[in-house]
C-alpha positions as CSV (number, residue, x, y, z in Angstrom):
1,X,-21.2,23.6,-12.5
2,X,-17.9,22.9,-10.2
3,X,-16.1,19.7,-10.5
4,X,-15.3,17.5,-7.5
5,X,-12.4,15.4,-7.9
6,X,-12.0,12.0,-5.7
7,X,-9.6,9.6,-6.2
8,X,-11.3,5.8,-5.7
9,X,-9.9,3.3,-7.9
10,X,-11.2,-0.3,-8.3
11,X,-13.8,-2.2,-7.4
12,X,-15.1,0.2,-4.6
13,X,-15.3,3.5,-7.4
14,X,-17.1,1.2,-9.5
15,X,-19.8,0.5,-6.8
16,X,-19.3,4.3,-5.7
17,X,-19.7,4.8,-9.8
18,X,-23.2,2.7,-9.7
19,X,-25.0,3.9,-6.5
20,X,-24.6,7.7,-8.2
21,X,-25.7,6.8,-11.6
22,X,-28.8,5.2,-9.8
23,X,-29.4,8.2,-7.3
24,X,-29.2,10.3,-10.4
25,X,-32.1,8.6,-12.4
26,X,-34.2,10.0,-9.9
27,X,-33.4,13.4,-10.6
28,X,-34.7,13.1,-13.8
29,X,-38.1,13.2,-11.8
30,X,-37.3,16.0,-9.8
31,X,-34.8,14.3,-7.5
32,X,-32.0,15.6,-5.9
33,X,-29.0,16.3,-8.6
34,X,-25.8,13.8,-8.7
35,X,-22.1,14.5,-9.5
36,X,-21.3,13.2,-13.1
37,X,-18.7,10.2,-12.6
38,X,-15.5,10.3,-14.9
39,X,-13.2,7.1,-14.6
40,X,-9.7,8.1,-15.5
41,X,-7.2,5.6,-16.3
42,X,-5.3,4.6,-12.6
43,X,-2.2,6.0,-14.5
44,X,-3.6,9.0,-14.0
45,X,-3.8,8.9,-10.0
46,X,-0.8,7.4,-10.0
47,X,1.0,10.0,-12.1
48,X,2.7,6.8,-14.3
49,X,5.7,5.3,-12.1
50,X,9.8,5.9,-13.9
51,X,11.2,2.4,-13.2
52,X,7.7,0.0,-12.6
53,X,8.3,-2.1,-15.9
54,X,12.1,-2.6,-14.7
55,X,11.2,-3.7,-11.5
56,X,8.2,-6.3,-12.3
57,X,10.7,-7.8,-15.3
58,X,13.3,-7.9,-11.6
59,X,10.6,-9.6,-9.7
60,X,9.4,-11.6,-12.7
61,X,12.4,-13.1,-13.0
62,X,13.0,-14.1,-9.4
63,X,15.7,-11.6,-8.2
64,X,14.4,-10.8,-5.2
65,X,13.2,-14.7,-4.3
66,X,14.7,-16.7,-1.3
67,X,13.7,-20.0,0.0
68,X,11.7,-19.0,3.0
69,X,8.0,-20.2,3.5
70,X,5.1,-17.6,3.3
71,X,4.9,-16.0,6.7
72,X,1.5,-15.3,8.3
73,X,0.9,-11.1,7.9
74,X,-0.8,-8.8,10.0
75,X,-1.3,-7.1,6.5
76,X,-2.0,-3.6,7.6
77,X,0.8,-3.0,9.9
78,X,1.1,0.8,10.6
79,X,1.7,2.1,14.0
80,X,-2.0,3.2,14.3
81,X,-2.7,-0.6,14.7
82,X,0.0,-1.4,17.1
83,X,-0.9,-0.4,20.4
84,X,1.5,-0.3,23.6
85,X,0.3,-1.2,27.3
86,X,3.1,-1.8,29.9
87,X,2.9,-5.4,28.9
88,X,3.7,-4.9,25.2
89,X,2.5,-4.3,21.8
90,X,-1.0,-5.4,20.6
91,X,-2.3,-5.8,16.9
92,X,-6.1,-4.6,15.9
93,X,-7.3,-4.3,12.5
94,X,-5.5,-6.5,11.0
95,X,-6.1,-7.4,6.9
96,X,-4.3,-10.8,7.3
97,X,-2.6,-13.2,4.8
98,X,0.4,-14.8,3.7
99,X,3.1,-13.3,2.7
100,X,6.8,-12.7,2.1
101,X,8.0,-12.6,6.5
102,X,9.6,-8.8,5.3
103,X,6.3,-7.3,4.4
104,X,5.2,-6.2,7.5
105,X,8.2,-4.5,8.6
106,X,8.5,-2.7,4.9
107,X,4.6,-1.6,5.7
108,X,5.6,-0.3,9.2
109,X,9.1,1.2,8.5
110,X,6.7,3.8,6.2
111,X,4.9,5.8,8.7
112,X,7.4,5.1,11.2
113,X,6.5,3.3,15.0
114,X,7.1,3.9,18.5
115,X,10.4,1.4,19.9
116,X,10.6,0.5,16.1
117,X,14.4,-0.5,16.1
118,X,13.3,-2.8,19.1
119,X,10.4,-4.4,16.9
120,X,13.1,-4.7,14.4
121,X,15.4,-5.9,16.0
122,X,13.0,-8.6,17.8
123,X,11.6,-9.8,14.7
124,X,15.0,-10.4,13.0
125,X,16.2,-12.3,15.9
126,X,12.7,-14.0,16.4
127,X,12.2,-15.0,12.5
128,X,16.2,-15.8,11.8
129,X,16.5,-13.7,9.3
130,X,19.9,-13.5,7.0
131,X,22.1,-11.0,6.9
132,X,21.4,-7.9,4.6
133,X,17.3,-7.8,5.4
134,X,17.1,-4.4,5.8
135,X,18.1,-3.6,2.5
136,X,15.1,-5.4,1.4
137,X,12.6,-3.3,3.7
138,X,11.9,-0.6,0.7
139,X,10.8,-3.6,-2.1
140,X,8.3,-5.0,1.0
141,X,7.0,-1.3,1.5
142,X,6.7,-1.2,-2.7
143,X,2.9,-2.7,-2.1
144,X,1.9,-0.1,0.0
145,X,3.0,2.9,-1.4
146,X,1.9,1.9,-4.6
147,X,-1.6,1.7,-3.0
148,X,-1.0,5.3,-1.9
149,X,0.2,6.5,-4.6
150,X,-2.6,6.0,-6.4
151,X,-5.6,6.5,-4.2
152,X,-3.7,9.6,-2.5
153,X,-1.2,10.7,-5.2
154,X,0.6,13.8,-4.2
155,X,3.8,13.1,-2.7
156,X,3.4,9.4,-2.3
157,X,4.0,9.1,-6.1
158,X,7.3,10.5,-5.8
159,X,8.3,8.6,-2.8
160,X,7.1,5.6,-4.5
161,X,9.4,6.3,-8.0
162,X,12.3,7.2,-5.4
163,X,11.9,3.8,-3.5
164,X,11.6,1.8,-7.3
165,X,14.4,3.4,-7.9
166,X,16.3,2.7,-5.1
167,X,15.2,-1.1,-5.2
168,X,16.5,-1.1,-9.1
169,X,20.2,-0.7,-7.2
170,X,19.7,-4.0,-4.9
């Protein structure tokens, strides 16, 4: 019997987890056989991230807080969503909410963007921010490579203890 391997944390393995234990009742009565779910810890997909408990005792106690007002978020903002027409840039597929006005930019500095020092540069000037912001870009891209990390693992898990690591200097 071979083992398949898929890395699904959270609530979407569980219904993933429920949908094959149910197919494979049937194959008790001659239906079609089902792979055998194992849930292994997240730790596991995530390969356990150096420098994690450091940095949520850091955030816990309000190191990285300022006094600006939650900032409306595209919330998925990779360069696949931004597209460019001689007019300008357009956002689709947005997973919108409020949020720190840096999160964004962390989330589209990862994968890189056509024109980005323009849209960084914009947004800065645009949204006032102080001086020093960039600095802050790899704790707002933190979210999303922890995300990665574990659903993906491979080398967004190192990425993601270099980046903690890096934020533990700010």
């Amino acid at each position: 019997m071979s083992t398949f391997r898929k890395r699904n944390p959270g609530r979407t393995g569980d219904w993933e987890a429920a949908g094959l234990a149910w197919l494979g009742e049937a194959a008790e009565t001659g239906g079609v056989p089902v792979a055998e779910v194992v849930i292994a810890p997240l730790d596991a997909h995530a390969g356990g991230i150096p420098g994690t408990d450091a940095l949520l005792d850091r955030l816990h106690s309000g190191d990285f807080d300022d006094d600006r007002p939650p900032a409306r978020l595209h919330g998925d903002l990779w360069s696949g969503n931004v597209l460019w027409s001689p007019d300008g840039a357009t956002l689709i597929d947005p997973s919108a909410h409020g949020g720190h006005a840096l999160t964004d930019l962390g989330f589209l500095t990862m994968f890189g963007a056509p024109h980005l020092e323009t849209v960084l540069d914009a947004y800065a000037e645009a949204a006032e921010l102080p001086d020093g912001w960039r600095e802050l870009l790899p704790l707002h891209r933190l979210q999303v490579l922890y995300l990665h990390a574990a659903v993906f693992g491979g080398c967004y898990v190192g990425e993601t203890r270099r980046t903690v690591a890096r934020v533990l200097t700010l």
